[in-house]
C-alpha positions as CSV (number, residue, x, y, z in Angstrom):
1,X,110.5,69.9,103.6
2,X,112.6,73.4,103.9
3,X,111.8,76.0,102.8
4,X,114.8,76.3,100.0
5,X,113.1,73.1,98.3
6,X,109.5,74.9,98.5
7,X,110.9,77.8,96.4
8,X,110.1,77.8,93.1
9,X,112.5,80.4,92.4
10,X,116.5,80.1,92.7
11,X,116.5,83.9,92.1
12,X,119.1,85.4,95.6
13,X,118.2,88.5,96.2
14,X,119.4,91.6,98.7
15,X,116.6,92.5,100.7
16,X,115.6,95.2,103.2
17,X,113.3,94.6,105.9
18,X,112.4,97.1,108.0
19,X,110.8,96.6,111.2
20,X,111.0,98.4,114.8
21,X,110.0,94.7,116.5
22,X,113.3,92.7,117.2
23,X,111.0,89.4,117.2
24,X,109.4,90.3,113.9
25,X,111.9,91.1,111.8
26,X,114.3,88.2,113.1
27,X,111.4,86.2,112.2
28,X,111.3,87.5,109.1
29,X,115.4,87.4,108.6
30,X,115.7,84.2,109.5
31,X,112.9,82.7,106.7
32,X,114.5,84.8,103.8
33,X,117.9,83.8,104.9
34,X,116.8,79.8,104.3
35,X,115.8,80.8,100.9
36,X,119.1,81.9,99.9
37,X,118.6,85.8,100.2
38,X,121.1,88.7,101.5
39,X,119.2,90.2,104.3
40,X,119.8,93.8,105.4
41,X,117.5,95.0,108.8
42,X,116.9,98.2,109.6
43,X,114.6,99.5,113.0
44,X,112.9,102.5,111.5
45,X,112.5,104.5,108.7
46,X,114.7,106.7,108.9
47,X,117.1,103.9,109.1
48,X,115.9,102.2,106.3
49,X,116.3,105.4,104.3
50,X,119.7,105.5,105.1
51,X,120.3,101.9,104.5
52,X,118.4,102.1,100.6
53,X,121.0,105.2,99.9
54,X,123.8,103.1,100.4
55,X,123.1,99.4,98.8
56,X,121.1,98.6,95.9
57,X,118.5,96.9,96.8
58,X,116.1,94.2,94.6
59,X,112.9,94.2,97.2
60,X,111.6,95.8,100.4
61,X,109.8,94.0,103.6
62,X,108.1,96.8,105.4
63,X,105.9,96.3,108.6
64,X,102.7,98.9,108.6
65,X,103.2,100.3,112.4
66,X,106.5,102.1,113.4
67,X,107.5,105.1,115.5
68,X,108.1,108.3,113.9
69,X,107.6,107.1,110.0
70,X,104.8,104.4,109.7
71,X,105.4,102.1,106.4
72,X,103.0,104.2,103.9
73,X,105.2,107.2,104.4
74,X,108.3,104.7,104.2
75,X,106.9,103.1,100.8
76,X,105.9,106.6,99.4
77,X,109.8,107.8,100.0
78,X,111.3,104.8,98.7
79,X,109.1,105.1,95.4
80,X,110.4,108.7,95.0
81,X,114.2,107.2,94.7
82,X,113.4,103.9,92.9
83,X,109.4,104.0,91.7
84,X,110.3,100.2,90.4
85,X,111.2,98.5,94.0
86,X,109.5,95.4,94.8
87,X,107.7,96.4,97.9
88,X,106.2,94.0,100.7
89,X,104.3,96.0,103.4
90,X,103.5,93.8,106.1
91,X,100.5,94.9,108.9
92,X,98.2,93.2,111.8
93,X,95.7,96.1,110.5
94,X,95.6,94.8,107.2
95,X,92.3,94.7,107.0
96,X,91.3,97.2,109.7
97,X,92.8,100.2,108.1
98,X,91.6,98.8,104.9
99,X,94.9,98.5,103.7
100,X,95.6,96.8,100.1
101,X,98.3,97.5,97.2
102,X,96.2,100.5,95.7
103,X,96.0,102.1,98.8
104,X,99.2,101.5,100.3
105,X,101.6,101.9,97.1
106,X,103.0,98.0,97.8
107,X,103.1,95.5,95.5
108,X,101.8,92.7,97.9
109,X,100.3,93.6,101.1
110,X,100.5,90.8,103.9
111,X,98.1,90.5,107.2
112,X,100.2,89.3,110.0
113,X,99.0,85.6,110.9
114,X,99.7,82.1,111.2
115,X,100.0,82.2,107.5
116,X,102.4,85.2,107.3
117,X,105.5,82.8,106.4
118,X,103.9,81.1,103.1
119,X,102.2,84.4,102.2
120,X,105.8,86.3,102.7
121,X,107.6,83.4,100.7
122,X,104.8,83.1,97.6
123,X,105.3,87.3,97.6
124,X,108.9,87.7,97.4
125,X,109.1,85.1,95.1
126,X,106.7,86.7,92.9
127,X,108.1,89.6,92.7
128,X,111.8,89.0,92.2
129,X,110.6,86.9,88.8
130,X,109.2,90.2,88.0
131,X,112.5,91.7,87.9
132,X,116.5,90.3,88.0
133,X,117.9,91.0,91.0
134,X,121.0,93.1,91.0
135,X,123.7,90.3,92.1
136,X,122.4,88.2,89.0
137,X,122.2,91.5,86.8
138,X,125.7,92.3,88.6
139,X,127.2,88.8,87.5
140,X,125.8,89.3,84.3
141,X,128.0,92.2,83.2
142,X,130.7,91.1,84.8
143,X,130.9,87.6,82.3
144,X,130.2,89.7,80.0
145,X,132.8,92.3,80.4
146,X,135.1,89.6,81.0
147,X,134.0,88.2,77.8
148,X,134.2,90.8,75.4
């Protein structure tokens, strides 16, 4: 079974993921891809900052542990632009640092295991039925401009 048919949702969204570990966040890439999402990566913060300024973007994958601008800092920045983006943080110190959606400002907080992949999937597909991603809000006004 793929992982397109395990997807309850058919919602395609633009995605940032944010990690400084090549392997992680192709990981990562390559599993959101196969569910029909638009993935941007960025290597750091700062990057991601610059990234979020430019696009619009319907959910953030953030891992925990980065040089320069861990992912609390990251989240609490992002929050300040858009305090409604869907945020993932993703951590192997999940539960070392204590680290949970009140405490970290993320909507869903994942603990990097074997599990990782169904536990990333169930999240992002959570939250983007929480709210229309922009392409399908984008399509939207354009039928209906085209409409009316």
């Amino acid at each position: 079974m793929s992982l397109r048919n395990s997807s309850s949702s058919s919602l395609h969204a633009r995605i940032l993921l944010v990690d400084d570990n090549v392997n992680g966040s192709s990981a990562r890439k390559t599993v959101l891809e196969e569910l029909g999402h638009k993935i941007n990566v960025a290597s750091s913060g700062a990057e991601a900052l610059e990234q979020f300024a430019q696009h619009k973007y319907d959910l953030v994958v953030t891992d925990y542990r980065m040089p320069r601008m861990d992912g609390l800092e990251l989240i609490v920045r992002l929050r300040k632009q858009t305090p409604d983006i869907p945020i993932v943080l993703v951590s192997g110190f999940v539960d070392t640092l204590g680290l949970n959606e009140a405490s970290s400002g993320a909507d869903a907080v994942i603990q990097k295991s074997a599990n990782e992949v169904t536990h990333l999937v169930r999240a992002v597909n959570r939250l983007l039925r929480r709210k229309k991603p922009a392409a399908t809000e984008a399509r939207r006004l354009k039928a209906k401009r085209q409409a009316g």
